[in-house]
C-alpha positions in Angstrom: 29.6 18.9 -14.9 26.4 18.4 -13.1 26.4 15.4 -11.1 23.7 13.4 -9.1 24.2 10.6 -6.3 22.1 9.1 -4.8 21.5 6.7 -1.6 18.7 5.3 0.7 17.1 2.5 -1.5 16.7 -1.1 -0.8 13.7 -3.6 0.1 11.1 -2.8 3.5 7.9 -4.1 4.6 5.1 -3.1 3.9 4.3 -0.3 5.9 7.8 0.6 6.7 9.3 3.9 5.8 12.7 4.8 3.5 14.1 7.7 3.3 15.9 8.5 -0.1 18.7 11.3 -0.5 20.6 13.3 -3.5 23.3 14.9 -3.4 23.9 17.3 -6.2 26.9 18.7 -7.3 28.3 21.1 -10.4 25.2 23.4 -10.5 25.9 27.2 -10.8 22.3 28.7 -10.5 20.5 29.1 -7.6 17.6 28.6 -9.0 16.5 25.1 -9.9 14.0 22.5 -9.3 14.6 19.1 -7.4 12.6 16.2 -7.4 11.9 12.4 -7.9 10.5 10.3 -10.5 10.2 6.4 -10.5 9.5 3.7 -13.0 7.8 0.5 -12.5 8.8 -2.5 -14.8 6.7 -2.5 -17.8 5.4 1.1 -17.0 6.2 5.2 -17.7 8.6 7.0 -15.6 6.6 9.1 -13.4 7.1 12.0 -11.3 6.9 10.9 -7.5 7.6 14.5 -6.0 9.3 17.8 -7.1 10.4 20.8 -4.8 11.1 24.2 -6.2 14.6 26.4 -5.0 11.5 28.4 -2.8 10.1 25.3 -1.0 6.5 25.0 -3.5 5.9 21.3 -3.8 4.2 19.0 -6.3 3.0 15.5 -5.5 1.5 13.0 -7.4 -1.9 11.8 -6.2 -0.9 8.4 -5.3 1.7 9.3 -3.0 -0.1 12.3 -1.4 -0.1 12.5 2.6 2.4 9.4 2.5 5.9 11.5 0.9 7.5 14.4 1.9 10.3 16.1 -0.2 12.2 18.6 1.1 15.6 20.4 0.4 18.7 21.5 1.6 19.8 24.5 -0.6 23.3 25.2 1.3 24.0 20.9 0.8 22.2 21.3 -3.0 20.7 18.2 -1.5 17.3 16.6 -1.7 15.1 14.0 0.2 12.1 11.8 -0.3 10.7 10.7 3.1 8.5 7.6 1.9 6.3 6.5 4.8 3.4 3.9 4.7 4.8 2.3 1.7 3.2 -0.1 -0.4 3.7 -2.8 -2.8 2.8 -0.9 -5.8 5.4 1.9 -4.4 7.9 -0.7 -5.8 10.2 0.8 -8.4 13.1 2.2 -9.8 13.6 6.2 -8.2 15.5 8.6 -10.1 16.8 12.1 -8.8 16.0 14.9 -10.8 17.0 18.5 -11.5 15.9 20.8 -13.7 18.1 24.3 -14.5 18.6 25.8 -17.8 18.9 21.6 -18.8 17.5 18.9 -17.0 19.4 16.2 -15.5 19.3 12.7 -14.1 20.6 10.3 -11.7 21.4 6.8 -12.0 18.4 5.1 -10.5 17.6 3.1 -7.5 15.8 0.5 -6.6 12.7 0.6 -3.7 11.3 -2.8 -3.2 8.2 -2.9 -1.0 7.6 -6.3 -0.5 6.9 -8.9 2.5 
């Protein structure tokens, strides 16, 4: 059963930086994709950042030159370094990974807010 845990939410200034981890566990192939969506209330759930097996990263636009994802293959972990931040960063951030089946995490919240 493929779990995902994640930590490294909660409220900054603007500005400030967060750095947000998941921990996966329960996945048998080495080859999958990582990465991070968020939703904003009353919006879509968007991707944020996603990081293949290899290291090839995706951003979205908004985000660009102020997140960095990387990966930890041996710890089948994943990171969001969020510096910069803003209050339209605010939002729930979900873990993803994507195998054969895709899977989710429970959500947390970022707050970017004075």
């Amino acid at each position: 059963q493929v779990q995902l845990v994640e930590s490294g939410g909660g409220l900054v200034q603007p500005g400030g930086s967060l750095r947000l981890s998941c921990a996966a566990s329960g996945i048998t192939s080495r080859m999958y994709v990582m990465g991070w969506y968020r939703q904003a209330p009353g919006k879509q759930r968007e991707l944020v950042a996603k990081i293949s097996s290899g290291g090839s990263t995706t951003y979205a636009d908004p985000v660009k030159g102020r997140f960095t994802i990387s990966r930890d293959n041996a710890k089948m972990t994943v990171y969001l370094q969020m510096d910069s931040l803003k209050p339209e960063d605010t939002a729930v951030y979900y873990c993803n990974a994507v195998t054969l089946r895709e899977y989710w995490g429970q959500g947390m919240q970022v707050t970017v807010s004075s």
